[in-house]
C-alpha positions in Angstrom: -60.1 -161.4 119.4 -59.7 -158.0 119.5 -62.4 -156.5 122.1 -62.2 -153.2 120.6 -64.3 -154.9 117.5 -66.2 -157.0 119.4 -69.2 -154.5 120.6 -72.4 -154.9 118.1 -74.6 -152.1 117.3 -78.5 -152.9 117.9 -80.5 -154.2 114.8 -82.9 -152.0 113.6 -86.1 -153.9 113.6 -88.2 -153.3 110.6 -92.1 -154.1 110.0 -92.9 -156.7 107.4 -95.7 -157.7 105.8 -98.1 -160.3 106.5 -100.9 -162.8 104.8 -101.3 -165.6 103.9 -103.4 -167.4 101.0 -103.7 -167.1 97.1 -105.6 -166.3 93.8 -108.6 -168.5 94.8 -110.9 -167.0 97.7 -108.9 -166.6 100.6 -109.4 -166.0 104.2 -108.5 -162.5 105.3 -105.1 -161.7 106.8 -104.6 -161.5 110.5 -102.3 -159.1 110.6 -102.1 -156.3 108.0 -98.8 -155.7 106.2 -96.9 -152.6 106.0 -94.4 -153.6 103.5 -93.5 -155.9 101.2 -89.9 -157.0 101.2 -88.0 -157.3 97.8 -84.0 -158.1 97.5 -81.9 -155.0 97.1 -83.8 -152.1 97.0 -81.8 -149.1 96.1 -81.9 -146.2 98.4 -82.5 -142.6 96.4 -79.7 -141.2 97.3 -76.7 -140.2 95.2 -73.2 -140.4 96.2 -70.7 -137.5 95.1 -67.8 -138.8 92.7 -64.4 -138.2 93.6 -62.5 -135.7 91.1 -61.0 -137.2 88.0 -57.8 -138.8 89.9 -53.9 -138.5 88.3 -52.2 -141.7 88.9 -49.1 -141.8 91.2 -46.5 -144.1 89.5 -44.7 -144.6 93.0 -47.5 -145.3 95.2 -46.7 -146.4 98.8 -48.4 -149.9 99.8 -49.8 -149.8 104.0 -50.3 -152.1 104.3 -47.8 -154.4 102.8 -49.3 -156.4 99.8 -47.9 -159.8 98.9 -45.7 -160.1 96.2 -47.6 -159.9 92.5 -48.3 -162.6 90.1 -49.0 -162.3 86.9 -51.9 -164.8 85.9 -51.7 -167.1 82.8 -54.6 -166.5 80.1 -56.8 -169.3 80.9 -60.6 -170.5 79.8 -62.5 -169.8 76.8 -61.7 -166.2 76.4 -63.3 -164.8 79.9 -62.1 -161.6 81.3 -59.6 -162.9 84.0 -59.5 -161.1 87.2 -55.9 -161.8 89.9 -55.9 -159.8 93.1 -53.6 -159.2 95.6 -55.3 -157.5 98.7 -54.8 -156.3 101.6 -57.3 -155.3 104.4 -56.9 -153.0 107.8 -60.1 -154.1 109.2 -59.5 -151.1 112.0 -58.7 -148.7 109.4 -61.4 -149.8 107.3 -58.4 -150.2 104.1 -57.7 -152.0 101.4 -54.8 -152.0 99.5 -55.1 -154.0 95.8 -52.9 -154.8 93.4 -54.8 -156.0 90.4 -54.6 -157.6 87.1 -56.8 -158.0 84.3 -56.3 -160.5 80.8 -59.5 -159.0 78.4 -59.4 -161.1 75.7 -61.7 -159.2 72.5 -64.6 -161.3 72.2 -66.6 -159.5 69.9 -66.3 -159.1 66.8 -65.1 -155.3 66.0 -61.7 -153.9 66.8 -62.0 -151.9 70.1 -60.3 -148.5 70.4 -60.5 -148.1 74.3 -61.6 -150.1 77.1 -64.0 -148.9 79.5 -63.6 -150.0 83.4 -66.5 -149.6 86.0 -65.4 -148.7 89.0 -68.2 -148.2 91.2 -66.4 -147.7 94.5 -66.3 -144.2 93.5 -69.4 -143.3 93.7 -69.0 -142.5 97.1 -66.7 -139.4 98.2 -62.8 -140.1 98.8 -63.5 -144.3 98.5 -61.0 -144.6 95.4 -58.1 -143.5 95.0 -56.0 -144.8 91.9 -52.3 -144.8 92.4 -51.1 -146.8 88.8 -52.4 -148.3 85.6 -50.3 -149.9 83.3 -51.5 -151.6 80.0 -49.2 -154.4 78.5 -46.3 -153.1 80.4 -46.7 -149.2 79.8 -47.9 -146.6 82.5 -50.5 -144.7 81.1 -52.9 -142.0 83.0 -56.8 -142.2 83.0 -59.8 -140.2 83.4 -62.5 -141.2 85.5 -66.0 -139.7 83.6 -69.3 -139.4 85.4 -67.4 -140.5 88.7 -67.6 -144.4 87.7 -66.2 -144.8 83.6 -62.8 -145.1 83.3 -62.0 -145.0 79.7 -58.8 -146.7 78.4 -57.7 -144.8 74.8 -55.5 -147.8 73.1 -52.9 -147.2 70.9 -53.0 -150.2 69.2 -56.6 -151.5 68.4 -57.5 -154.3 70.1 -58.5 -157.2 67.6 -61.0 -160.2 68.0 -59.5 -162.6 70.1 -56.2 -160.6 71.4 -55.7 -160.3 74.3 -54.4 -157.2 76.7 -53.3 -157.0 80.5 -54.0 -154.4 82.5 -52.3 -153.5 86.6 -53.5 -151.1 88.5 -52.7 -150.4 92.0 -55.3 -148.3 93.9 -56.7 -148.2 97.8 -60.5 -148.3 99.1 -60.5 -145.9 102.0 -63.9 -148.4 102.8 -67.2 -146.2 103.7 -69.7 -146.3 106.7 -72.1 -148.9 105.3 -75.2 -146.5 104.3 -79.0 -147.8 105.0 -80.0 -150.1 102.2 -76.4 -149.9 101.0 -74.4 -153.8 101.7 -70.7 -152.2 100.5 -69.1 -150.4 103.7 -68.0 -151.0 106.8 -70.2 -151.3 110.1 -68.1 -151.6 113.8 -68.2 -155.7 113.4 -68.2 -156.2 110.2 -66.8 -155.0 106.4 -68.8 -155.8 103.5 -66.6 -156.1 100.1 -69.2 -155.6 97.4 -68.1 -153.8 93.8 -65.1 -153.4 95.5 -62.7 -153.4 92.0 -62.6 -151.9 88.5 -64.1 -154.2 86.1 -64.3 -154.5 82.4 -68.4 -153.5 81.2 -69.4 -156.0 78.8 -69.6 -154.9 75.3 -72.7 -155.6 73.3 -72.6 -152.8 70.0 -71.2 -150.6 72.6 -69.9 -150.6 76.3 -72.7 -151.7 78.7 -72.4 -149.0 81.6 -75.3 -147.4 83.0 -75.9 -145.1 86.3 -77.7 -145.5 89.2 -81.4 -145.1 90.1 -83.7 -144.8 92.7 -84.7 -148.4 92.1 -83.7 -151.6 91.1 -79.6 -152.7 89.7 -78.0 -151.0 87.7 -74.6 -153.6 87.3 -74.0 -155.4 84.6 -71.3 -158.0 84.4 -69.4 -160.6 82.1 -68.8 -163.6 83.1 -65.4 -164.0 84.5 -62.9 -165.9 86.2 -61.6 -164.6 89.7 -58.1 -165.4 91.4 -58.3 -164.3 94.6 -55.1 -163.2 97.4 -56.4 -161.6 100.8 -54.7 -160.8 103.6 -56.4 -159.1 106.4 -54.3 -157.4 109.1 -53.9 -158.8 113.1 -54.6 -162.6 113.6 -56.5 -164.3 111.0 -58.1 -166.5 113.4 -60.0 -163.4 115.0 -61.9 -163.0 111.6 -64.3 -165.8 109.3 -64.1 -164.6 106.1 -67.2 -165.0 104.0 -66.9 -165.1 100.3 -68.0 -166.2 97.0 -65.8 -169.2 97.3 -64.1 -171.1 100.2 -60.7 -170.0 100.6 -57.5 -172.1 101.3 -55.0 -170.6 104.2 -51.5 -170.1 103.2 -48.3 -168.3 104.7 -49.8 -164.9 103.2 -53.3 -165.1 103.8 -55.9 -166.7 101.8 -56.5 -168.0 98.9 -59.5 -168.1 96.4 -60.4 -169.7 93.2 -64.1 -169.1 91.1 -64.5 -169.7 87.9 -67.4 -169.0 85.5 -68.6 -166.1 87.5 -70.2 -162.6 87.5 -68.6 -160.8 90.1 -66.9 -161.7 93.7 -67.1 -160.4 97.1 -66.2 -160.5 100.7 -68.1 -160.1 104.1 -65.3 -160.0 107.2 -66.9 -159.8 110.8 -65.0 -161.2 114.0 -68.0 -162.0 115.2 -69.2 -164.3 112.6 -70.5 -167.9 113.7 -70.9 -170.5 110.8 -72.5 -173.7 109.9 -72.1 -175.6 106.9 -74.3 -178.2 105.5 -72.8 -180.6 102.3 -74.6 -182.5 99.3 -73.7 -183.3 96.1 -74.9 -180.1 94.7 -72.8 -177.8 96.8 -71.9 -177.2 100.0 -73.4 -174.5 101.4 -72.2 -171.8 104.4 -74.7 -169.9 106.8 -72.7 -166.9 108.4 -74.7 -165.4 111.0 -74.3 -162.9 114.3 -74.5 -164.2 118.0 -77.4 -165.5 119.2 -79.1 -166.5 115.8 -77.9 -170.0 115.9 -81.7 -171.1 115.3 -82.4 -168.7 112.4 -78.6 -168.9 111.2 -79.6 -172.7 110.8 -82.9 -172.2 109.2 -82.0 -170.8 106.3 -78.8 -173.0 106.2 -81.5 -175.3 105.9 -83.3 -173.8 103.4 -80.8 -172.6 101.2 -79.6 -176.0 100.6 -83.1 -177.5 99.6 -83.5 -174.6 97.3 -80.0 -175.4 95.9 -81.0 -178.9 94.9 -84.6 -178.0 93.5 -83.3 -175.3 91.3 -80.6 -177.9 90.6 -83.1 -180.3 89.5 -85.6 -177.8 87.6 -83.4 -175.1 86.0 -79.6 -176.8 85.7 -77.2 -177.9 88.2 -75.4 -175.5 91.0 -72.1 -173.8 88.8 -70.3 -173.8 92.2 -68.8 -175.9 94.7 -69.6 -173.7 97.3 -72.7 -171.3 98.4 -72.5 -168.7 101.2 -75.6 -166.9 102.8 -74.3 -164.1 104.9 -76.8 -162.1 107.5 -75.9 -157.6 107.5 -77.9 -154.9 108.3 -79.8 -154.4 105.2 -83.8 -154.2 105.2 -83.7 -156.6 102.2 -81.1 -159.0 100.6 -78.6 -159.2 97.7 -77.6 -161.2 95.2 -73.7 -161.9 94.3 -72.1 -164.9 92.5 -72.0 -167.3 95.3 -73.0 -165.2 98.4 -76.0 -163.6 99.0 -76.8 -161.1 102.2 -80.1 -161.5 104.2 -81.5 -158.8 106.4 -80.8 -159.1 110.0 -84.4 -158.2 110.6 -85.7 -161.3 108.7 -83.5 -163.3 111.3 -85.7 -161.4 114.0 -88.4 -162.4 112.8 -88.1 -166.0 111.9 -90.6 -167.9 113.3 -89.7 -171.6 113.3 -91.8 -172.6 109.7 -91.0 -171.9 106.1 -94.2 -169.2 105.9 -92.1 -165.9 106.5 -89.4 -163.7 104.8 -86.5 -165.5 106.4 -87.3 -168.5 103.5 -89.0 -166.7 101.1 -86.6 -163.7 100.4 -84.1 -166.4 100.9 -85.0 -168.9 98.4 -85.5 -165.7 96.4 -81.7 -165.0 96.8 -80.6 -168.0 96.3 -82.4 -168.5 92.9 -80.4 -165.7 91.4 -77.6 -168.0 91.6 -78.9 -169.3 88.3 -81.0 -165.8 87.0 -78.0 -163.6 87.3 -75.3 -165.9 87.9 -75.6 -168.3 85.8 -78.0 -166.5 83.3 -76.7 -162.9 83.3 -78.9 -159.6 82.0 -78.9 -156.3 81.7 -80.4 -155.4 85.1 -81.1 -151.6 84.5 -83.1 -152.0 80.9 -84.8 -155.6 81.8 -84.5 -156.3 84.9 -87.7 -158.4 84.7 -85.5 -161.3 83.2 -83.8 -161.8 86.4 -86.3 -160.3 89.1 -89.7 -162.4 87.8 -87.7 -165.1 87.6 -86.1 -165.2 91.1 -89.6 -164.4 92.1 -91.2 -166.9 90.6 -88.7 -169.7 91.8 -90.0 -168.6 95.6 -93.3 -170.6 93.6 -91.3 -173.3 92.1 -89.7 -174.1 96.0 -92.9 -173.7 98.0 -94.8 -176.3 95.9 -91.9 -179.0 95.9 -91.6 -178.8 99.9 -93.9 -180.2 102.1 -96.5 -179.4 103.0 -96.9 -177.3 100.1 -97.6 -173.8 101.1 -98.0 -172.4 97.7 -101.9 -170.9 98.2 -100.0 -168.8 101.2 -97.1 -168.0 99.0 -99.3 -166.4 96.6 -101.1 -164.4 98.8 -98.1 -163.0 101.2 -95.9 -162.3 98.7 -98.0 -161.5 95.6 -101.8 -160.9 95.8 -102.2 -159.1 98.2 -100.6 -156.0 97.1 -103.0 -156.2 93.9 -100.0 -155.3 91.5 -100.5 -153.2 88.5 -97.6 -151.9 85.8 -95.7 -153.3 82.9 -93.5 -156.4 83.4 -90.7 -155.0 81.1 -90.3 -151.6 83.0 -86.8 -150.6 83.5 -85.2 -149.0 86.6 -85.2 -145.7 84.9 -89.1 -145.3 83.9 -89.8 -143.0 87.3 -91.5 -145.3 89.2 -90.9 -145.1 93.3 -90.2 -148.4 94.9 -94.2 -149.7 95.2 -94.9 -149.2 91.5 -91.6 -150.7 90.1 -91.7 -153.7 92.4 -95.6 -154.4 91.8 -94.3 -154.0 88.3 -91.1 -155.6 87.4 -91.8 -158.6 90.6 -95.1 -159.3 91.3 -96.7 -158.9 87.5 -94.0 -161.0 86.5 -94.6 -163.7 88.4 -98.5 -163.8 87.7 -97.3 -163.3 84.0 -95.0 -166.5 84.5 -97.8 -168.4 85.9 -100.2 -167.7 83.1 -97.7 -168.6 81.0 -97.3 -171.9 82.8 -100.7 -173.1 82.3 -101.1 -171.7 78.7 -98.4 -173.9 77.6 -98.3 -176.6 79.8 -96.3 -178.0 82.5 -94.1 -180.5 80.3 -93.0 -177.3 77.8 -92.9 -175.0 80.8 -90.3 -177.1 82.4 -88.2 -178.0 79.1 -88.0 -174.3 78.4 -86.3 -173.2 81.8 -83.5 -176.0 81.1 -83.3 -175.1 77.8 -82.7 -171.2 78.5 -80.3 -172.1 81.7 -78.3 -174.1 79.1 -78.7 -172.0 76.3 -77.2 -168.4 77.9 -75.1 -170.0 80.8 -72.4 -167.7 80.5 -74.4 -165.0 78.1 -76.0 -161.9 78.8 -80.1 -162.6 77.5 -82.3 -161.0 76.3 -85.9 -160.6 76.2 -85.7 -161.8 72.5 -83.6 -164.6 73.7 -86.1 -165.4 76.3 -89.2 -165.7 74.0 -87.1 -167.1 71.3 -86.3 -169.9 73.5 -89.9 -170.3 74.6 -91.0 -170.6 71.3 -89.4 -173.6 70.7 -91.1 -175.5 73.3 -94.5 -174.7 72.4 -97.3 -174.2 69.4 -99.4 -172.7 71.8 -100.7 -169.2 71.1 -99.4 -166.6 74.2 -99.7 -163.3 72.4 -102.8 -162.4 74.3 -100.8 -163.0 77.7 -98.0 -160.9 76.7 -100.1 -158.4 75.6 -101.8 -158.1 79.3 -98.4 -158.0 80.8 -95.8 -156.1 78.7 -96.0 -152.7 77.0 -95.2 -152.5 73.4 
């Protein structure tokens, strides 16, 4: 193992927050909280775009990739994603050769296809070398940094299909605070790391970043996967939305069904894995956090099968939870990062931000993954529900710590706002989180006893199965509710939503 790589920068230590009880009277907390802790909070700052790139048609390859293949159309019309990459973990490089088969699933004749390709958002990260569409070389503009619009010759009708190659290199960034994309000393974090189709809904679904919240949105999609990464591949683990399988040019990976796929390399990594018949899931963790590295193995995989049970089963074989230096965590298809300070501050029980955030994360494996969203205009669809599962998994463990639940993670911070805010209304981190989180879970709960705990549970399965694959909607949401119950909610959603 190279020793070069091998030094680890201190982990900054953050302050959580604290309490512990519920909506009935409580006792007062012992220690007052300075923070509350939500996944991926979104730093304010904005990354300039590189300039509008002129493909090379010649590019040089450093390093060298393997050799291409073209992937066969395959599975109910889902974009299909094939990479061949490349990684300098010294040099912080990766070299990609990649290939896309959109098939048109709408119903209108597209003129142009619009990529995402949110590497570029920061300075000198992307640089395109060649795009070729069915076989021609054609030259692209990238628009506001991140759009890169595709003017077709040929409309594209429903159900044809059109391939697209394009070679380009990620010159990977310093990983940022609150950022999980970039590189730190001992480890390089693959996140958005490729031009993507946006999904088209009466348009292309592309929107910008705030100072808050997601602003992603993603098709589901099927991912072919060929990395190598440069020097001895036994000095690396590779963490990644799926388990990979060594061959003579690196590794290989297969997801299916997916809404996006990503990479954490550290030579430093330790691992344990636990197996059931839901999944197998990985905890990747630093040096000396074998004890919280197995915790929330431990708890990941209990989460697994209870969301398995209550929402619809796990859509992969395999789960990773990955630890970074990140004040929050993040959801991906099939990996999720955790905070290295949680790790610190683990305590040996389920009653801190270790499980909680965790199980949080892990929950979005169904309200993202497998139930997708447009995370910048109603992010409440995912967020209250991820938050809400934390409920669901602390009153199916024992000894039941939901009274504590409500209070640490809820409660406490007296929340105010409109559940349906979206990550461009104005509001700083507090308001949006109190907001979009915390209402949404006491909205959810309301809900829950209003209609019962037979409908309430019929209606999660029901809207798991019903947009597995989809991107919802709030319509879709209450139109799915409202065929589990008679019940009058109007009042409730009234209290909670804005009109």
């Amino acid at each position: 193992m190279k020793t070069s790589i091998l030094r680890i920068a201190c982990c900054v230590i953050f302050l959580l927050m604290a309490g512990c009880a519920s909506q009935a009277p409580i006792s007062t907390p012992t220690a007052e909280p300075t923070r509350f802790s939500l996944p991926a909070e979104t730093p304010t700052a904005t990354f300039t775009p590189t300039a509008s790139p002129t493909p090379t048609l010649t590019p040089s390859h450093t390093p060298t990739l393997p050799p291409s293949q073209t992937p066969t159309p395959i599975g109910e019309g889902r974009p299909q994603y094939h990479f061949n990459a490349a990684l300098d973990f010294d040099a912080h490089t990766l070299q990609v050769a990649e290939t896309i088969l959109y098939t048109n699933q709408t119903e209108n004749s597209l003129d142009s296809l619009v990529l995402v390709v949110d590497p570029n958002r920061r300075s000198d990260a992307f640089e395109l070398e060649s795009l070729v569409v069915d076989g021609y070389a054609v030259s692209a503009t990238l628009l506001d940094g991140v759009r890169l619009e595709i003017l077709l010759e040929t409309p594209l009708k429903p159900n044809e299909t059109i391939s697209l190659e394009i070679l380009y290199r990620l010159n990977i960034p310093p990983k940022q605070e609150g950022e999980v994309f970039g590189y730190l000393s001992y480890q390089i974090n693959l996140v958005d790391w490729y031009p993507f189709v946006a999904p088209y809904q009466d348009g292309w679904i592309i929107h910008k970043p705030s100072g808050v919240g997601e602003h992603l949105v993603y098709e589901t999609s099927d991912f072919d996967v060929e990395l190598k990464v440069d020097g001895e591949e036994d000095d690396y683990l590779i963490a990644a939305s799926a388990e990979g399988e060594k061959n003579a040019t690196g590794t290989h990976y297969q997801l299916k069904k997916a809404r996006n796929f990503v990479f954490s390399i550290s030579p430093i990594f330790r691992s344990q894995t636990e197996a059931s018949e839901n999944a197998r899931v990985t905890s990747f963790y630093f040096p000396d956090y074998e004890e919280s590295g197995e915790a929330i193995l431990e708890a990941a995989a209990r989460a697994v099968s209870i969301y398995s049970q209550r929402y619809a089963p796990y859509p992969h074989e395999h789960l990773s939870v990955v630890q970074t230096e990140l004040a929050d965590g993040l959801e991906c298809d099939g990996l999720v990062f955790m905070g290295t300070k949680f790790y610190d501050e683990y305590d040996g029980t389920l009653k801190n931000n270790l499980v909680s955030v965790g199980v949080h994360e892990i929950s979005h494996q169904w309200w993202f993954g497998l139930v997708g969203n447009d995370q910048a205009m109603e992010p409440w669809l995912d967020e209250s529900m991820a938050l809400y599962s934390e409920r669901i998994f602390y009153e199916s463990v024992d000894p039941y710590p939901v009274t504590w639940w409500w209070h640490w993670r809820v409660t406490w911070f007296k929340p105010s706002g409109w559940v349906n805010t979206s990550i461009y209304d104005g509001y700083a981190f507090r308001e949006y989180t109190d907001a979009v989180y915390l209402e949404g879970a006491l909205f959810l709960e309301d809900l829950r006893y209003r209609i019962g705990e037979k409908a309430f549970n019929a209606f999660l399965r029901d809207y798991a199965a019903t947009y597995t694959g989809k991107i919802a909607s709030s319509d879709d949401f209450f139109k799915t509710l409202d065929r589990h119950t008679d019940e009058d909610y109007s009042d409730i959603v009234e209290r909670y939503f804005k009109p």
